[in-house]
TORKE-97986 format. One record per residue: chain; x, z, y of N, C-alpha, C in turn; residue in one letter; residue number from 1. Coordinates in Angstrom, 1 decimal. Layout:
! residues N
<vokol chain="A" n_x="X" n_z="Z" n_y="Y" ca_x="X" ca_z="Z" ca_y="Y" c_x="X" c_z="Z" c_y="Y" res="a" n="NUM"/>
...
END
This chain:
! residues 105
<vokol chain="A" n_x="0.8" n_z="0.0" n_y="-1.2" ca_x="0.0" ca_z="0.0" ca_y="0.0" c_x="0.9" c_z="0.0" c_y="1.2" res="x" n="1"/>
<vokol chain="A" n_x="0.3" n_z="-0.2" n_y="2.2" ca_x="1.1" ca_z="-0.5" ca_y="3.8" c_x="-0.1" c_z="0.0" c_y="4.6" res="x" n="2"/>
<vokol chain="A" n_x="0.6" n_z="0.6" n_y="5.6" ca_x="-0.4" ca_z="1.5" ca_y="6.5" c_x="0.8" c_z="1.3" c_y="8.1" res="x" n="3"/>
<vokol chain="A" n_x="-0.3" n_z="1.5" n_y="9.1" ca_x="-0.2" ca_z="1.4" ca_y="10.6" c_x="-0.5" c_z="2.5" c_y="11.6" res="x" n="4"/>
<vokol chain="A" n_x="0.3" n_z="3.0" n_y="12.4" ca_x="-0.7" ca_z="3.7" ca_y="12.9" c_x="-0.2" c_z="3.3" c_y="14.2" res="x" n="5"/>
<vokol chain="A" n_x="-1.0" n_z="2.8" n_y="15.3" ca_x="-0.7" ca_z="2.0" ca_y="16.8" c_x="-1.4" c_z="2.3" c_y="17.8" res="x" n="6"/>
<vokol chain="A" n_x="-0.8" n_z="2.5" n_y="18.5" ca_x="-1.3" ca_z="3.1" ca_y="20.1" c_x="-2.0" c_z="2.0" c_y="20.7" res="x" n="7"/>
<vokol chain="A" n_x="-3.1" n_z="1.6" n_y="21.3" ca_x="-3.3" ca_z="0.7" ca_y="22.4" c_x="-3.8" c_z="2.0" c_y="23.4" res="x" n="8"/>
<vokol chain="A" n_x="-3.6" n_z="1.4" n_y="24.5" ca_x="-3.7" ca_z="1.7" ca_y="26.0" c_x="-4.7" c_z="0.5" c_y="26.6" res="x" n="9"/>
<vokol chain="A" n_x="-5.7" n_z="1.2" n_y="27.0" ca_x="-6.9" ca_z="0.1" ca_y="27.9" c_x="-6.5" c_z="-0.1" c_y="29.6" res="x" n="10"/>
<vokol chain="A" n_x="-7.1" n_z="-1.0" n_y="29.7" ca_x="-7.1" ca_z="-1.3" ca_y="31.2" c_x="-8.0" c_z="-0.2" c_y="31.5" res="x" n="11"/>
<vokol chain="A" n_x="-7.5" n_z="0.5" n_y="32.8" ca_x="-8.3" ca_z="2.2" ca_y="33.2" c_x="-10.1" c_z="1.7" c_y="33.5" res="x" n="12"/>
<vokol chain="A" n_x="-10.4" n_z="3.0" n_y="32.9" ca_x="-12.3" ca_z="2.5" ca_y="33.0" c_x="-12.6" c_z="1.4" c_y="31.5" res="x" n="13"/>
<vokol chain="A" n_x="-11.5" n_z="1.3" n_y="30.6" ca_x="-12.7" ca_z="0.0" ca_y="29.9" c_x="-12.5" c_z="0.5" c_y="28.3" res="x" n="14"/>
<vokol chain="A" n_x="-11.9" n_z="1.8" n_y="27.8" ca_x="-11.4" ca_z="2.2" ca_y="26.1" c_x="-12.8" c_z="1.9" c_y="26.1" res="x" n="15"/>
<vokol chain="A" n_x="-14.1" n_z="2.3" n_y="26.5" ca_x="-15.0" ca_z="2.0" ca_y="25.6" c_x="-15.4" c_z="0.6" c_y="25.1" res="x" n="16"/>
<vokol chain="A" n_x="-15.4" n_z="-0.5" n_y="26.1" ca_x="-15.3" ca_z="-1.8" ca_y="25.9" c_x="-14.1" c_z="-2.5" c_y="24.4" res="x" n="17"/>
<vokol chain="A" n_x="-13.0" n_z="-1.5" n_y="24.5" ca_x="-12.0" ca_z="-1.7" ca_y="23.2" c_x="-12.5" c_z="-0.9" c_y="22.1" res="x" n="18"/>
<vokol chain="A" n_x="-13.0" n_z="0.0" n_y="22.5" ca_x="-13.6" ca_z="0.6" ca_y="21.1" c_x="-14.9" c_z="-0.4" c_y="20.6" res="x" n="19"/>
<vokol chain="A" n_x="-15.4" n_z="-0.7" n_y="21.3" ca_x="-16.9" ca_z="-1.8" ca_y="20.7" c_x="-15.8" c_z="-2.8" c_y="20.0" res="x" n="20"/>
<vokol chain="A" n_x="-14.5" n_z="-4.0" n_y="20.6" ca_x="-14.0" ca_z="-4.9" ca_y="20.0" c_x="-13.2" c_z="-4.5" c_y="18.8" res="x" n="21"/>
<vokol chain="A" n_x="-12.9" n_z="-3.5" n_y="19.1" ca_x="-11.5" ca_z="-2.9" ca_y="17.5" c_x="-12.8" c_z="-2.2" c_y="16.3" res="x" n="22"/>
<vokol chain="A" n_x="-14.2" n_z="-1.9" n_y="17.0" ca_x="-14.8" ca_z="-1.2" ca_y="16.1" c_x="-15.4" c_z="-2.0" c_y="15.2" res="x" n="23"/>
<vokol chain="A" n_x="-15.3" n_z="-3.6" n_y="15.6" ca_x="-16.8" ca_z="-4.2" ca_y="15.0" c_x="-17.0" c_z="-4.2" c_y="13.6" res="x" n="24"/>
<vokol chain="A" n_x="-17.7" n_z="-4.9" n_y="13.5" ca_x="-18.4" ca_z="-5.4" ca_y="12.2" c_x="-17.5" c_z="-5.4" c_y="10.9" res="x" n="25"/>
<vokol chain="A" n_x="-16.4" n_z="-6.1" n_y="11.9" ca_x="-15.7" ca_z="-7.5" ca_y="11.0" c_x="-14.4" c_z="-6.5" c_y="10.2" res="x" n="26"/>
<vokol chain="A" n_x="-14.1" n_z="-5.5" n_y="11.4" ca_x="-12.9" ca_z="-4.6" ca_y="11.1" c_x="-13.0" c_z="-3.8" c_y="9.4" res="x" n="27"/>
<vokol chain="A" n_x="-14.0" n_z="-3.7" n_y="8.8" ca_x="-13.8" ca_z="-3.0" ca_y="7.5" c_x="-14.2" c_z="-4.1" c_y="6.0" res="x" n="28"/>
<vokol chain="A" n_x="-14.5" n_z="-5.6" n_y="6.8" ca_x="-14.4" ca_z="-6.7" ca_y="6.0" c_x="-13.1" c_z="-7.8" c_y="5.5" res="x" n="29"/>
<vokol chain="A" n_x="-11.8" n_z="-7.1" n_y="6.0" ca_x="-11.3" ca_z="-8.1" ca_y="6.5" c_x="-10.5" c_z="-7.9" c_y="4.4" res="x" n="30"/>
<vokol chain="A" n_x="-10.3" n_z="-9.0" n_y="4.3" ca_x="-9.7" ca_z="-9.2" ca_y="3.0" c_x="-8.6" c_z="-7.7" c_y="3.4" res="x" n="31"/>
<vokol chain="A" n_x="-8.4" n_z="-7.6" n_y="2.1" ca_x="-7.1" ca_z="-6.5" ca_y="1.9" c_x="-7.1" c_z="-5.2" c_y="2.9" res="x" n="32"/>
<vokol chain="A" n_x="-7.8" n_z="-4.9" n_y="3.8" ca_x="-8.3" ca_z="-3.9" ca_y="4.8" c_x="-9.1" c_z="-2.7" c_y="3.6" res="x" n="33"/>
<vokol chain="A" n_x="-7.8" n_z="-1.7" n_y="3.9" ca_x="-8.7" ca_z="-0.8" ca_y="2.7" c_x="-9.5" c_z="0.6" c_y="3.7" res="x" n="34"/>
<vokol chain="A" n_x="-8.7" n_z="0.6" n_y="4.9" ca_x="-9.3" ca_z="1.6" ca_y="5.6" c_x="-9.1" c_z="1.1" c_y="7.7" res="x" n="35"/>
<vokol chain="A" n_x="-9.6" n_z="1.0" n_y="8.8" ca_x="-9.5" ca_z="1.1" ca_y="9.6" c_x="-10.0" c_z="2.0" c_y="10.5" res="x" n="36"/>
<vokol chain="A" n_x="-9.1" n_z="2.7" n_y="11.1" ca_x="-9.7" ca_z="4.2" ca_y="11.9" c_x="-9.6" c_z="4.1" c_y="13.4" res="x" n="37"/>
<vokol chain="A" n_x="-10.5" n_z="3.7" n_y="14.4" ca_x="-10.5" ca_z="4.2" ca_y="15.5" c_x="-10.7" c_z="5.4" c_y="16.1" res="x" n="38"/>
<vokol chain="A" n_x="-9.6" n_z="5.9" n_y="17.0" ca_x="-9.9" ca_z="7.3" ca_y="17.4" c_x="-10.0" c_z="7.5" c_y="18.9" res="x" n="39"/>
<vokol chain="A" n_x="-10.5" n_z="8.1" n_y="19.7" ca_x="-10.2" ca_z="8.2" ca_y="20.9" c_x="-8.7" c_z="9.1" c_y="21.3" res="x" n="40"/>
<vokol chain="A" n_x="-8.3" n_z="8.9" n_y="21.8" ca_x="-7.0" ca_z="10.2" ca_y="22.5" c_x="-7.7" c_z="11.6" c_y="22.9" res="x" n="41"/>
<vokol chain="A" n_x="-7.3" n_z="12.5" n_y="22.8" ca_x="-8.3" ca_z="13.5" ca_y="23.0" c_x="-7.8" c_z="14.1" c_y="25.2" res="x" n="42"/>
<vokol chain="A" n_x="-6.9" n_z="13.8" n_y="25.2" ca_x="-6.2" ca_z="13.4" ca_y="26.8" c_x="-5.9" c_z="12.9" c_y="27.7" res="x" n="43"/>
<vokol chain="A" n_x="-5.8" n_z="11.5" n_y="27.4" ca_x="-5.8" ca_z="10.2" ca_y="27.7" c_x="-6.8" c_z="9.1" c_y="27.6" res="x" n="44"/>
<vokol chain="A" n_x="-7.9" n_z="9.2" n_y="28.7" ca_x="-8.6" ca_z="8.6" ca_y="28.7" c_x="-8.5" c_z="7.1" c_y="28.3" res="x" n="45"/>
<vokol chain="A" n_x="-7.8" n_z="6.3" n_y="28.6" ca_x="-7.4" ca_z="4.7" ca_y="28.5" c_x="-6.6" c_z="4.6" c_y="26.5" res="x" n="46"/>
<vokol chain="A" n_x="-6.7" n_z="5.9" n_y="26.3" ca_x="-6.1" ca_z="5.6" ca_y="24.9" c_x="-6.5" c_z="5.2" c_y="23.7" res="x" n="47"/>
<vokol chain="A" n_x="-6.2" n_z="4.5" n_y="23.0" ca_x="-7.0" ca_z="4.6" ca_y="21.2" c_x="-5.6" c_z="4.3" c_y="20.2" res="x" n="48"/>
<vokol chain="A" n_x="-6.3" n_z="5.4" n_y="19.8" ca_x="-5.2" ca_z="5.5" ca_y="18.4" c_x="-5.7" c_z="4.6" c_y="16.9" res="x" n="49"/>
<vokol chain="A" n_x="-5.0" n_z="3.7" n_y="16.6" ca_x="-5.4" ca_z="2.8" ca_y="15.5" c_x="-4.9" c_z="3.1" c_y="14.2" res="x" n="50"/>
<vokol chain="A" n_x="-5.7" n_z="3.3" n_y="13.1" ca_x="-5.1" ca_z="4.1" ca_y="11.8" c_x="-5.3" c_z="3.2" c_y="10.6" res="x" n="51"/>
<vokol chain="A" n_x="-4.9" n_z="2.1" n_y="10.1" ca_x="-4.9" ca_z="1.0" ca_y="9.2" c_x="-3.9" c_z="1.3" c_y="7.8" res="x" n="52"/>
<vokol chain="A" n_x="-4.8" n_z="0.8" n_y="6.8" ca_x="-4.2" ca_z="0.6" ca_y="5.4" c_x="-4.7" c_z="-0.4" c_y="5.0" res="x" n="53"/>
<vokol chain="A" n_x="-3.7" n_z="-0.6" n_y="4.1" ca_x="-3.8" ca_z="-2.2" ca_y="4.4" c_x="-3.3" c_z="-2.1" c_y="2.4" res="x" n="54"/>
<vokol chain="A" n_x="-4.0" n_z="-3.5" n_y="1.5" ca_x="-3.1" ca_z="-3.5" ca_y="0.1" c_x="-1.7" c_z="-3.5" c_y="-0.2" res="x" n="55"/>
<vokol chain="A" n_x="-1.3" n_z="-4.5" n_y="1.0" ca_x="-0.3" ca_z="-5.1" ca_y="1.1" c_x="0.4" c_z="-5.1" c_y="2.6" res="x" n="56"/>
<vokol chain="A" n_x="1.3" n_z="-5.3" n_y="3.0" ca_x="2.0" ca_z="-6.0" ca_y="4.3" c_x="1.5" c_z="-7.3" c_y="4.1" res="x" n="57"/>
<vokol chain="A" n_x="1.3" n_z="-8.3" n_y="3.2" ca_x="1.7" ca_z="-9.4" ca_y="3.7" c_x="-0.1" c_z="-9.3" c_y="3.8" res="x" n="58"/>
<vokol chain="A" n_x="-1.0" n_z="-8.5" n_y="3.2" ca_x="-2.5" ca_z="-8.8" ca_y="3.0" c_x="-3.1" c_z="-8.6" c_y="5.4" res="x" n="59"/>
<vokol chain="A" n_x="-1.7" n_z="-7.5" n_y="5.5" ca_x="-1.9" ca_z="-7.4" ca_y="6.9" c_x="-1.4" c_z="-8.5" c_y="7.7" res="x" n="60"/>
<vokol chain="A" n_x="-0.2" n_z="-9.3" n_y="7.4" ca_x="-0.2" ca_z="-10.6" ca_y="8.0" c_x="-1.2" c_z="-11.0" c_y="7.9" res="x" n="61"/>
<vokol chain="A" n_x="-1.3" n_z="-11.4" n_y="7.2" ca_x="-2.3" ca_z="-12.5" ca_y="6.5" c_x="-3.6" c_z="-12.2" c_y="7.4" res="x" n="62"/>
<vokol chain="A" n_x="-4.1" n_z="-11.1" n_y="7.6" ca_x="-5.4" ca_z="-10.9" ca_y="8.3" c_x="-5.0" c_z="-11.4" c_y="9.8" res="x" n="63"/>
<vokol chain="A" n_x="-4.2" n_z="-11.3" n_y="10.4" ca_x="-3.5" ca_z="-11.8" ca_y="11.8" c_x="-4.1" c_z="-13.3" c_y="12.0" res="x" n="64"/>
<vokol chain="A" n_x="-4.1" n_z="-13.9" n_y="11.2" ca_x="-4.8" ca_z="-15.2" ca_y="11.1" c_x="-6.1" c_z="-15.2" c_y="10.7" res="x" n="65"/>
<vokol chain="A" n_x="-6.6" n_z="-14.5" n_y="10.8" ca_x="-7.8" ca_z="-14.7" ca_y="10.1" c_x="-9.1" c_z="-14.8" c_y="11.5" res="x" n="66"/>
<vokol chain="A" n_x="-9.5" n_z="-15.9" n_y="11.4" ca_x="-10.7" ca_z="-16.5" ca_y="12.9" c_x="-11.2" c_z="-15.4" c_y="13.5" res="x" n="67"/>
<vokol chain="A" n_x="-11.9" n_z="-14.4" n_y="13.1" ca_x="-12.3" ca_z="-13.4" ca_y="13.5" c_x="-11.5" c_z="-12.0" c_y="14.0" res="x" n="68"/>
<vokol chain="A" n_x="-10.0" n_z="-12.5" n_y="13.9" ca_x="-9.2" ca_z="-11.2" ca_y="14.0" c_x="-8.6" c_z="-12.0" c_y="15.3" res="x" n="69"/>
<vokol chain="A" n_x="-8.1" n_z="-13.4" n_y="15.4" ca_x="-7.7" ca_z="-13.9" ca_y="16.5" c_x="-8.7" c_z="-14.4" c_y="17.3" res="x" n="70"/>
<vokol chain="A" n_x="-9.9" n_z="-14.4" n_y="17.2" ca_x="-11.1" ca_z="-14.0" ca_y="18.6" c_x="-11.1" c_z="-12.6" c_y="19.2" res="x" n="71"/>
<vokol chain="A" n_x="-10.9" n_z="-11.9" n_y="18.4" ca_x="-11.1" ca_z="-10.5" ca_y="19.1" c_x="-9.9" c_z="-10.3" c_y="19.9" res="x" n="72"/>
<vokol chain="A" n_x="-8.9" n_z="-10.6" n_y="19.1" ca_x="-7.4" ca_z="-10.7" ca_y="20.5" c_x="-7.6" c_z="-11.2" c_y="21.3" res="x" n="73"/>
<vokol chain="A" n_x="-8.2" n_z="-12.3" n_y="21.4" ca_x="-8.4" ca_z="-13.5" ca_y="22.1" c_x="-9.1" c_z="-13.0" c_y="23.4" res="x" n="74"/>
<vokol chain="A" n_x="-10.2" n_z="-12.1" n_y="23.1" ca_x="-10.9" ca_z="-11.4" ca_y="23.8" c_x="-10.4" c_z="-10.0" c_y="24.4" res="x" n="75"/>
<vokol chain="A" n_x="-9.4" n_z="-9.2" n_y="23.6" ca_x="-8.9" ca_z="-7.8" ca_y="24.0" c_x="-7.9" c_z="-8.0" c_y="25.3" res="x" n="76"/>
<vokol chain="A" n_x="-7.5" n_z="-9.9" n_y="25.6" ca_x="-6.6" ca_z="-9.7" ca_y="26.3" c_x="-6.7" c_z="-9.1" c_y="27.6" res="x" n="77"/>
<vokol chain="A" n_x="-7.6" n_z="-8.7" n_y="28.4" ca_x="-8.1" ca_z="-8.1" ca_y="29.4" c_x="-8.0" c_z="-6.6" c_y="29.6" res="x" n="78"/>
<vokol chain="A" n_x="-8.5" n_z="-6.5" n_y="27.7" ca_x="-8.7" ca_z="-4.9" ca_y="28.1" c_x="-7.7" c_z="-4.2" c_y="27.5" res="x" n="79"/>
<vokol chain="A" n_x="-6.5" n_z="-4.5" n_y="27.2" ca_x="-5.6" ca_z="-4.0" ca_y="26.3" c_x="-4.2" c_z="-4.3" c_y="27.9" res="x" n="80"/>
<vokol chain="A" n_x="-4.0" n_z="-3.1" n_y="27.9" ca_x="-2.2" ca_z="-3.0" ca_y="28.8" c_x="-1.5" c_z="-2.7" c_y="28.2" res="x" n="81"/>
<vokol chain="A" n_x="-1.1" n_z="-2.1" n_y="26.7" ca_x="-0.4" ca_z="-1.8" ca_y="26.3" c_x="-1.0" c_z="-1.2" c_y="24.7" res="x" n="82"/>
<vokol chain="A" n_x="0.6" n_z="-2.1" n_y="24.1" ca_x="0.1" ca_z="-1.7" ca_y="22.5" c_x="1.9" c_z="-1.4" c_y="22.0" res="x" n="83"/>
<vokol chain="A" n_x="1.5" n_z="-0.1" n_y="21.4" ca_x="3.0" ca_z="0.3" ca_y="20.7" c_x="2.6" c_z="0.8" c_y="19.0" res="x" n="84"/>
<vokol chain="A" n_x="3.5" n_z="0.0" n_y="18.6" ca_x="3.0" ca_z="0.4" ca_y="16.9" c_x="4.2" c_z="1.7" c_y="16.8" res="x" n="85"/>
<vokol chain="A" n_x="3.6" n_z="2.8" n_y="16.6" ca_x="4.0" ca_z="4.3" ca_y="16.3" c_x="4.9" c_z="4.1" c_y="14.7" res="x" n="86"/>
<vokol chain="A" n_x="3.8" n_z="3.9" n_y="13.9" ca_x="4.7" ca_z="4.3" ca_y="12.5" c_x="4.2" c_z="3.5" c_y="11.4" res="x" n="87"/>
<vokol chain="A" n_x="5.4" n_z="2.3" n_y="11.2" ca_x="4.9" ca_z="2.2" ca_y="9.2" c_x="4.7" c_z="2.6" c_y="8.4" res="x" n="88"/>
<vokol chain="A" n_x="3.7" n_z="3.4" n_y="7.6" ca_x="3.5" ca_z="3.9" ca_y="6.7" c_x="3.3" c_z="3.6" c_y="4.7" res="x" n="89"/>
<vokol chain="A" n_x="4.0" n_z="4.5" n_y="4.5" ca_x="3.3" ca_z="4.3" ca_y="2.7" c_x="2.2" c_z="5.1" c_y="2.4" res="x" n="90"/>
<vokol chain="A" n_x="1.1" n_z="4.9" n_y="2.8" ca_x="-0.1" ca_z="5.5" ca_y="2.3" c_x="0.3" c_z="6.2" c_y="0.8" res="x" n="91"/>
<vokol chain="A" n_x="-0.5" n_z="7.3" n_y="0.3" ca_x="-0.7" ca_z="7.8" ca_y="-1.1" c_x="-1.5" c_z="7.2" c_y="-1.8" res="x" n="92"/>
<vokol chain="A" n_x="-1.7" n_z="6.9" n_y="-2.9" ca_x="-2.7" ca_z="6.2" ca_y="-3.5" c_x="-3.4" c_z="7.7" c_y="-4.3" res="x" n="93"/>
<vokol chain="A" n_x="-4.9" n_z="7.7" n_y="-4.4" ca_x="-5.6" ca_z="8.8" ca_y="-4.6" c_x="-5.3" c_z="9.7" c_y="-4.0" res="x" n="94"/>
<vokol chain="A" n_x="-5.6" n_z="9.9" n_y="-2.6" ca_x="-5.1" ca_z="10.8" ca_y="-1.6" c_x="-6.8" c_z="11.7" c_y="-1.2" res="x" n="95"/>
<vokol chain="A" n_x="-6.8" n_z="12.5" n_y="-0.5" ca_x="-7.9" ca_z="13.6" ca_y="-0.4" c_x="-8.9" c_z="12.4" c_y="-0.1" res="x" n="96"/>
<vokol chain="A" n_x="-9.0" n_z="11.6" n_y="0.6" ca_x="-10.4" ca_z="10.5" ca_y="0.7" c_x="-10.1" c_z="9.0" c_y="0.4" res="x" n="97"/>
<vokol chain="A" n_x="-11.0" n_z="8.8" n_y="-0.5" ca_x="-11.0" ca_z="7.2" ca_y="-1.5" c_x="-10.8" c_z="6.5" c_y="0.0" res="x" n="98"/>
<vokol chain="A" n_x="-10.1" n_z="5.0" n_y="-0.7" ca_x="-10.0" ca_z="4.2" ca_y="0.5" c_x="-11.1" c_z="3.5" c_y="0.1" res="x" n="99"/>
<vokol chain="A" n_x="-11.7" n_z="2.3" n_y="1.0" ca_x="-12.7" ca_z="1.3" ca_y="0.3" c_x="-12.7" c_z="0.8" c_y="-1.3" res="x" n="100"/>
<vokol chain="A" n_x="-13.2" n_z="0.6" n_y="-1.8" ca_x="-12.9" ca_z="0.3" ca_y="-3.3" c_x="-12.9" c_z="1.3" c_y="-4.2" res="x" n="101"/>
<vokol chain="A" n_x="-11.9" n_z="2.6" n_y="-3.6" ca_x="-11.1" ca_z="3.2" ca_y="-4.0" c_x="-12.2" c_z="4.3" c_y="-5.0" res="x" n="102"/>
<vokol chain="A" n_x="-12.1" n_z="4.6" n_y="-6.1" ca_x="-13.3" ca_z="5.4" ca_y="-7.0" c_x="-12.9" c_z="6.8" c_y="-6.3" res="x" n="103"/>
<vokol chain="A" n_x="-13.7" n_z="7.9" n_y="-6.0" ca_x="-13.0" ca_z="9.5" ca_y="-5.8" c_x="-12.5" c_z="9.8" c_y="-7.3" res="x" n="104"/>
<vokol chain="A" n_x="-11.5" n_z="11.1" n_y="-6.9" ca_x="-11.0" ca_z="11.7" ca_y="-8.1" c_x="-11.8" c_z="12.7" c_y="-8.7" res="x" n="105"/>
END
């Protein structure tokens, strides 16, 4: 497994406009997408913390292309000033909460 966890920063006044775009629909359909977490910052108003597991790295390339993932960039350009990816992660497999798919223990 391959996991993300990445900062965006909104243009001031608009995280909730980025939380509707990072939250949609599409975000927990994407092939190989086992988990995606939006959070708000609990002090930073303009912040969202992004929490992604993914099957694969390349299953997370691979979504980068995917029509519905490059519309939404396509569209975040406005509201996004700033994106820093924090930390690559190895997720646990059978960890305290099933990922999508994933059966509980």
């Amino acid at each position: 497994m391959y996991g993300l966890i990445v900062k965006l920063t909104s243009a001031p006044g608009r995280r909730d406009e980025l939380i509707t775009l990072m939250g949609g629909e599409d975000s927990h359909t994407v092939p190989g997408c086992l988990s995606f977490i939006v959070a708000e910052d609990a002090v930073d108003e303009n912040v969202l913390w992004i929490t992604e597991v993914w099957e694969s790295q390349a299953s997370h390339e691979a979504s980068l292309q995917a029509p519905a993932v490059k519309e939404g960039f396509a569209d975040a350009g406005t509201l996004i000033v700033g994106f820093e990816k924090i930390a690559t992660t190895k997720p646990v497999k059978n960890s305290s909460h099933p990922l999508h798919g994933e059966a509980a223990a």
